[in-house]
LOGU-846605 format. One record per residue (C-alpha): residue in one letter; x, y, z. Coordinates in steps of 0.02 Angstrom, whole numbers, padded with zeros to 5 digits, always signed. Example, Ala and Ser with C-alpha at 12.3 -4.5 7.8 and 13.67 -1.06 7.14 Angstrom:
a+00615-00225+00390/s+00684-00053+00357/
This chain:
x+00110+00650+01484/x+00027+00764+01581/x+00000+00957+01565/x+00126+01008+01667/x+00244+00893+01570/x+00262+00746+01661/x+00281+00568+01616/x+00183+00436+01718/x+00235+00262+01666/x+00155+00197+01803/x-00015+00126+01845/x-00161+00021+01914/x-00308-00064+01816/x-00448-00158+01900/x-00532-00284+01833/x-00697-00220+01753/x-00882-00259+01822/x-01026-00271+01711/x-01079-00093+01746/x-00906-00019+01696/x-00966-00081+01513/x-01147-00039+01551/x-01160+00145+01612/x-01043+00217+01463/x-01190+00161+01338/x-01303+00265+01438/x-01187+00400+01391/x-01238+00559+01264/x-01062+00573+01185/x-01059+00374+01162/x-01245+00374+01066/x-01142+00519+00954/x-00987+00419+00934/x-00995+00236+00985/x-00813+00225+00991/x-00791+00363+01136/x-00844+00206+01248/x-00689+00140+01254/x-00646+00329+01351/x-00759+00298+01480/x-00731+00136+01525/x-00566+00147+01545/x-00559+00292+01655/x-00681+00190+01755/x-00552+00062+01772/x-00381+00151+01780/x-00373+00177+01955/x-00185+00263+01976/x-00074+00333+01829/x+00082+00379+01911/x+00051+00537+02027/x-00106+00599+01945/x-00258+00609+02079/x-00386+00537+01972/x-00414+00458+01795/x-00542+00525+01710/x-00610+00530+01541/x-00515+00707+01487/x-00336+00618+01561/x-00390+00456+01428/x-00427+00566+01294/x-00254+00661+01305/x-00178+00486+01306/x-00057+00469+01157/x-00116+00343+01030/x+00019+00217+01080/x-00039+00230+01241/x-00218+00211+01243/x-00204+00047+01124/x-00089-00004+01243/x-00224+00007+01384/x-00344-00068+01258/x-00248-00218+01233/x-00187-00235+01427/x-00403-00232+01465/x-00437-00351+01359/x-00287-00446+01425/x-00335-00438+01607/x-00533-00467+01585/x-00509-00615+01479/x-00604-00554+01326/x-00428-00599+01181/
């Protein structure tokens, strides 16, 4: 849900290089809060979520609960790490 209201249901993950894990560490707001990693890598990975223009960390912190476990689980699914 986006702020003008709309639903995207829709969307495109790529599978994740080393550096998608490596540069979030790097990160001020992840040496604060170790668990705001999982943020940034996924909006380094999300590459399309329905008609939005770009995923990026503010769009995967507005994510619904459901929603970002979802992504979670479909990461873990896709890079072989279950």
């Amino acid at each position: 849900l986006d702020t003008d209201g709309n639903v995207h249901r829709i969307g495109m993950m790529r599978l994740a290089k080393a550096i998608d894990e490596i540069v979030p560490l790097r990160d001020p707001r992840v040496k604060s809060n170790p668990a705001y990693a999982t943020v940034l890598i996924l909006s380094r990975v999300v590459t399309r979520l329905g008609a939005l223009e770009e995923v990026n960390p503010v769009i995967i912190e507005n994510l619904y609960a459901c929603d970002l476990d979802y992504l979670i689980k479909f990461y873990r699914q896709i890079n072989e790490l279950e």
